[in-house]
N, C-alpha and C positions, 0 to 999 in steps of 0.2 A: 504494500500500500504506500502511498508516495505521501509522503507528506508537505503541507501547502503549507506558506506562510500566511498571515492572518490576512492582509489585502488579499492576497489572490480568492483566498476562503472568500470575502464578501465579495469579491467580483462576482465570482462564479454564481455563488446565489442567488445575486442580482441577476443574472443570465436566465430567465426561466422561458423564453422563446422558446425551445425546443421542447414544454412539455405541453400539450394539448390539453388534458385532463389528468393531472397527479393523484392519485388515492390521499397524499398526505402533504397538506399545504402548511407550515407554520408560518408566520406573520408574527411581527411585534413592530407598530408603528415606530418609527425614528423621533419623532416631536414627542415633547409634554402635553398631556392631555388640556391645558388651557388653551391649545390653538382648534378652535371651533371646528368640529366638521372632520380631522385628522382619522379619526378613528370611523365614524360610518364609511368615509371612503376609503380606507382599508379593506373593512369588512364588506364593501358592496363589491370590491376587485376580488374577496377570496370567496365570496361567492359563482362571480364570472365563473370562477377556474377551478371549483368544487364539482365532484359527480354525484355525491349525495348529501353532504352535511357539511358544516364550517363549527367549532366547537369557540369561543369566542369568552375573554374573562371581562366586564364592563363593573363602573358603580353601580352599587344598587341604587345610586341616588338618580341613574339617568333613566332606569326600567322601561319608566313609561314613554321617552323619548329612543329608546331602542325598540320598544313593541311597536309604537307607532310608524318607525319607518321598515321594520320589516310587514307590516300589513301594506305598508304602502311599495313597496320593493312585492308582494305576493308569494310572500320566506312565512313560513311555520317555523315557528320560536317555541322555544321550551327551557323555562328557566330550571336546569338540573340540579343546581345545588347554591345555597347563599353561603356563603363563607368570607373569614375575613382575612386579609393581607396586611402583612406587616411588614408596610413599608419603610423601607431605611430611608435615611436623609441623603442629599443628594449633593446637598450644596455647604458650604462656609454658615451662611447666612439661617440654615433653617436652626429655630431654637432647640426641637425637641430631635434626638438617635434618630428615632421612626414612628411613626402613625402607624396606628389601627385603622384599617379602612375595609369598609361592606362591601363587597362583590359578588355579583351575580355569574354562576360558571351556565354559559348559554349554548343549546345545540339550536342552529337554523337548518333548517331543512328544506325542499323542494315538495 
């Protein structure tokens, strides 16, 4: 097995032209969730490129703005499990280690 250096690793990732329909898609948007919008269109591109299901982690706080545009997208949602994520700190500036935060684990489906 040949081993990549870490740019080449995200090149090639980034390369997904050549799969039509992948059984297994991961995604983790590149932005922080305050830039509006980042995360639906994530998940409306891993839907494109899904053959049955996208399995997706949101706030619980956003539900009803996630249910909302999968009804409007025509995606069956199923919230699988509410759990919570303990988020570490990221930056200099945040006061507290990590947050606690509610997440919803979500399958969409076709």
């Amino acid at each position: 097995m040949k081993k990549l250096r870490l740019k080449e690793l995200e090149s090639r990732l980034q390369q997904v032209d050549g799969f039509e329909k992948p059984k297994l898609l991961l995604e983790q948007y590149p932005t922080r969730p305050h830039i509006a919008g980042t995360d639906m269109a994530f998940l409306k591109t891993a839907l494109e490129m899904a053959r049955t299901a996208v399995y997706s982690l949101h706030k619980s706080s956003t539900r009803e703005h996630v249910q909302k545009k999968a009804a409007e997208w025509k995606i069956k949602i199923d919230v699988i499990a509410e759990l919570r994520y303990d988020l570490p700190a990221s930056y200099k500036f945040h006061k507290k280690k990590s947050v606690d935060i509610e997440v919803d684990l979500i399958r969409f489906s076709f």
